[in-house]
C-alpha positions in Angstrom: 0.0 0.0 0.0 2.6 2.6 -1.4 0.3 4.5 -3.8 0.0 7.6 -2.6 -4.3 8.3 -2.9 -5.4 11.7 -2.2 -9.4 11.4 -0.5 -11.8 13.7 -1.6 -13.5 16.0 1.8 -16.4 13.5 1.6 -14.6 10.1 1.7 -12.0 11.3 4.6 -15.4 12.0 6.8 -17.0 8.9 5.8 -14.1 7.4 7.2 -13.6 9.5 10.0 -17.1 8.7 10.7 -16.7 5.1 10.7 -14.4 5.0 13.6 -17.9 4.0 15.6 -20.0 1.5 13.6 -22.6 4.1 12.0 -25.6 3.5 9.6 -25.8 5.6 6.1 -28.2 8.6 8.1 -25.7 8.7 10.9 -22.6 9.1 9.0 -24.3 11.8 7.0 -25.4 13.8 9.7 -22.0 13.0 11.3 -19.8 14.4 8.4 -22.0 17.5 8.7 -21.6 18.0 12.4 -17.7 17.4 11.9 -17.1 19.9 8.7 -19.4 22.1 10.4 -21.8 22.7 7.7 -19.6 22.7 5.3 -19.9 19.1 3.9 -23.4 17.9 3.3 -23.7 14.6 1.5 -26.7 13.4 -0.7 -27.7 9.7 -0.4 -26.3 9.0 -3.8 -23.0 10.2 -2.8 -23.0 8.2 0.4 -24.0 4.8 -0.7 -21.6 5.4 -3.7 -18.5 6.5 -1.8 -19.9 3.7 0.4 -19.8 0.6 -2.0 -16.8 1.8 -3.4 -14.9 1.8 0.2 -16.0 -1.8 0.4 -14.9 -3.0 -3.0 -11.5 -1.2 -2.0 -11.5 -2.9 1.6 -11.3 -0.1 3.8 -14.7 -0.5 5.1 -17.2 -3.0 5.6 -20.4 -4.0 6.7 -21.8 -4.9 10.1 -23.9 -8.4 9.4 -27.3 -7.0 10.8 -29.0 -8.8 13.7 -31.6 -7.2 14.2 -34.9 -8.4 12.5 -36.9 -5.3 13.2 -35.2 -3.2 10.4 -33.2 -5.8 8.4 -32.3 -2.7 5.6 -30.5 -0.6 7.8 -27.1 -1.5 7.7 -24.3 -0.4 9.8 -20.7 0.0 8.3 -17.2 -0.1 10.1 -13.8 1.2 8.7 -11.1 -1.9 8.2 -7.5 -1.4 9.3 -6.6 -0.3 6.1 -9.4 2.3 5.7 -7.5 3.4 8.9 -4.5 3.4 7.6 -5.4 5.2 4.3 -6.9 8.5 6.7 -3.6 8.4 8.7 -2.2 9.4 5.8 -4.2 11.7 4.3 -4.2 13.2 7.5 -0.2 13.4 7.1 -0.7 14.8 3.6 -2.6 17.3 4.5 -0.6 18.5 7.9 2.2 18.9 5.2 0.2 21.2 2.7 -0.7 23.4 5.8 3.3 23.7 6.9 4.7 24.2 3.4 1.4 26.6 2.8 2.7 28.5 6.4 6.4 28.3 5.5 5.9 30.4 2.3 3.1 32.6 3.2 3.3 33.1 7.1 1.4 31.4 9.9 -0.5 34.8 10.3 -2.9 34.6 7.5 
């Protein structure tokens, strides 16, 4: 796992979110709460970015037990979805220093 993959806003907090087990209307009220407003996804998007996590292995699904509401499904990030936000999260540290080298931290 070498490549260097750059997440879009939405994916890093899908995966952010999916530190806690979290069904799809969870993690999209969660990704609001944590971009404050900023980031509001549409079903579409979700279950999307969603199935193609899974194909990619950095999330998966939660086998449902309860009978009540067998559709809802709750979804958990893998150790390498955990891995793959570790380093975005480094990526990203290292555009904000190299942005507040060159243009000052007082911007």
């Amino acid at each position: 796992m070498n490549e260097n993959i750059t997440l879009t806003e939405a994916v890093y907090y899908i995966l952010l979110s999916l530190t806690e087990p979290m069904h799809g209307y969870g993690i999209m009220q969660n990704v609001t709460k944590l971009s404050t407003n900023r980031v509001n996804l549409a079903a579409g998007t979700l279950y999307g970015a969603l199935t193609t996590m899974q194909e990619k292995g950095w999330i998966e699904a939660i086998p449902n037990t309860d009978e009540t509401n067998a559709r809802r499904k709750e979804y958990q990030i893998t150790p390498t979805g955990r891995t793959i936000v570790k380093k975005e999260l480094l990526r990203l540290r290292e555009l904000v220093n190299n942005g507040e080298h060159v243009l000052g931290r007082d911007i």
